[in-house]
C-alpha positions in Angstrom: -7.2 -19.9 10.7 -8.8 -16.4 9.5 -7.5 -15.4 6.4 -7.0 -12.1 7.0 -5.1 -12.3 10.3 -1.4 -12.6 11.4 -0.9 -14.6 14.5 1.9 -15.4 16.4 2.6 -19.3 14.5 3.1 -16.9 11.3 5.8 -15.2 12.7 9.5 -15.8 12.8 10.6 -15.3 16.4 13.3 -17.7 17.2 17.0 -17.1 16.7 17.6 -20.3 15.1 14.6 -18.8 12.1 16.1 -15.7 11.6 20.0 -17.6 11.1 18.2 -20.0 9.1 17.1 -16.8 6.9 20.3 -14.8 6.9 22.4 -17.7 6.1 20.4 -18.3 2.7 21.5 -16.0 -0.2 18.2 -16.0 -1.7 17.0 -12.2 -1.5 14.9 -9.9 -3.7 14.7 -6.2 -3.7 11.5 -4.6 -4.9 11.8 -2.4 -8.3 11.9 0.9 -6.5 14.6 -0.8 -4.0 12.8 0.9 -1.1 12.0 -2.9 0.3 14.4 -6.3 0.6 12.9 -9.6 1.6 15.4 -12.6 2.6 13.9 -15.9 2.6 14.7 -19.3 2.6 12.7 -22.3 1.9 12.1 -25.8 3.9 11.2 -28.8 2.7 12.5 -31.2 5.8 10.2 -29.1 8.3 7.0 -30.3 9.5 5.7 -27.0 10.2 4.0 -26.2 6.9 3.2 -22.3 5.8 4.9 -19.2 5.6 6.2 -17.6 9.0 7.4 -13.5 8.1 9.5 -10.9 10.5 9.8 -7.4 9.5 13.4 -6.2 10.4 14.3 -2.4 10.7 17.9 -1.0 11.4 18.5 1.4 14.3 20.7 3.3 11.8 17.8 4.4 9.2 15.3 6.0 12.2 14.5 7.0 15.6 12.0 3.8 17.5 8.9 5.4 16.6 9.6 5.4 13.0 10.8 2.4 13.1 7.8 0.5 14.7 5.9 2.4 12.1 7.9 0.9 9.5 7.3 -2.5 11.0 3.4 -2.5 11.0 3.4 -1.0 7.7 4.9 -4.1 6.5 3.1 -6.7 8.1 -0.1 -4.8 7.2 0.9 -5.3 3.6 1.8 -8.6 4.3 -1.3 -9.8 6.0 -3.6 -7.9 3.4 -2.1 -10.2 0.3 -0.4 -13.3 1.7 -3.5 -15.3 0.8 -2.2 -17.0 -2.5 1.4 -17.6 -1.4 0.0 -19.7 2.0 -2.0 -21.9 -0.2 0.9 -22.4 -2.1 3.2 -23.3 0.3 0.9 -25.7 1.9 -0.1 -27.6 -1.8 3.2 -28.1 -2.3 4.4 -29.3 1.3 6.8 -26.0 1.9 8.3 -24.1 5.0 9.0 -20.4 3.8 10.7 -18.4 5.9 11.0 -14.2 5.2 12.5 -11.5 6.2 11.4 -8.0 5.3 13.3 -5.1 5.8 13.8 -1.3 4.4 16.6 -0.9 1.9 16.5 2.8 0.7 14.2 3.9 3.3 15.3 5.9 6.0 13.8 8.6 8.4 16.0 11.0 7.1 15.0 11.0 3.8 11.0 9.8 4.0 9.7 11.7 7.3 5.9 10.5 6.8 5.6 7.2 5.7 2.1 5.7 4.6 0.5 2.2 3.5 0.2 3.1 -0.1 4.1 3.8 0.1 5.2 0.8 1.2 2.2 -1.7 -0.3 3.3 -1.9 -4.0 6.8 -3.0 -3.0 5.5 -5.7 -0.5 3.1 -7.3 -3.1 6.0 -7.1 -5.5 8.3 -9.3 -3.4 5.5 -11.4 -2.6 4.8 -12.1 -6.2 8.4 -13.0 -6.9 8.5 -15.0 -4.2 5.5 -16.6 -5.2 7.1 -17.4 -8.6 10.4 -18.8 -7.5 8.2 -21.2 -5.2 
């Protein structure tokens, strides 16, 4: 597996994941609450590693910004998930998360960029990371 990349085994796509995910009341919002993760964490799965979503409202943006929302995410994601997979494998783990905008709307943020959105991700990641 590339380090760098984000394939489809590293996502959450089922139902049953994202129920899994929203059931658990674990959740962190970054310091600037502009990003929420929800995540949950497996130890009776096989499937070791860390699967993410990124989850956008209809009621914070038209599709386009949206979608833009949604890569900006998993860009961030992909570019600094290096440490928290080699965590979750040493130690055995299935970690499931959800990421999603929490005081960001199109309303209010018209142009959205990766520096925007990066800091928060790598936050959440790193409190994640510690709670693991």
């Amino acid at each position: 597996m590339k380090s760098f990349s984000l394939n489809r085994k590293e996502r959450v796509k089922k139902k049953n994941d994202f129920e899994k995910v929203y059931s658990s009341t674990k959740f962190f919002l970054s310091s600037n609450s502009l990003i929420k993760s929800v995540y949950t964490i497996d130890t009776a799965s096989n499937d070791y590693g860390v699967k993410i979503a990124a989850a956008v409202s209809k009621k914070v943006g038209n599709a386009v910004w949206r979608n833009r929302i949604k890569r900006l995410i998993k860009e961030s994601y992909r570019l600094n998930k290096s440490e928290l997979v080699k965590k979750t494998l040493e130690k055995k783990l299935s970690l499931l998360i959800v990421f999603s905008p929490n005081r960001l709307s199109e309303a209010s943020n018209k142009k959205v960029y990766l520096k925007d959105i990066l800091p928060s991700v790598i936050e959440l990641i790193n409190k994640i990371k510690q709670q693991i």
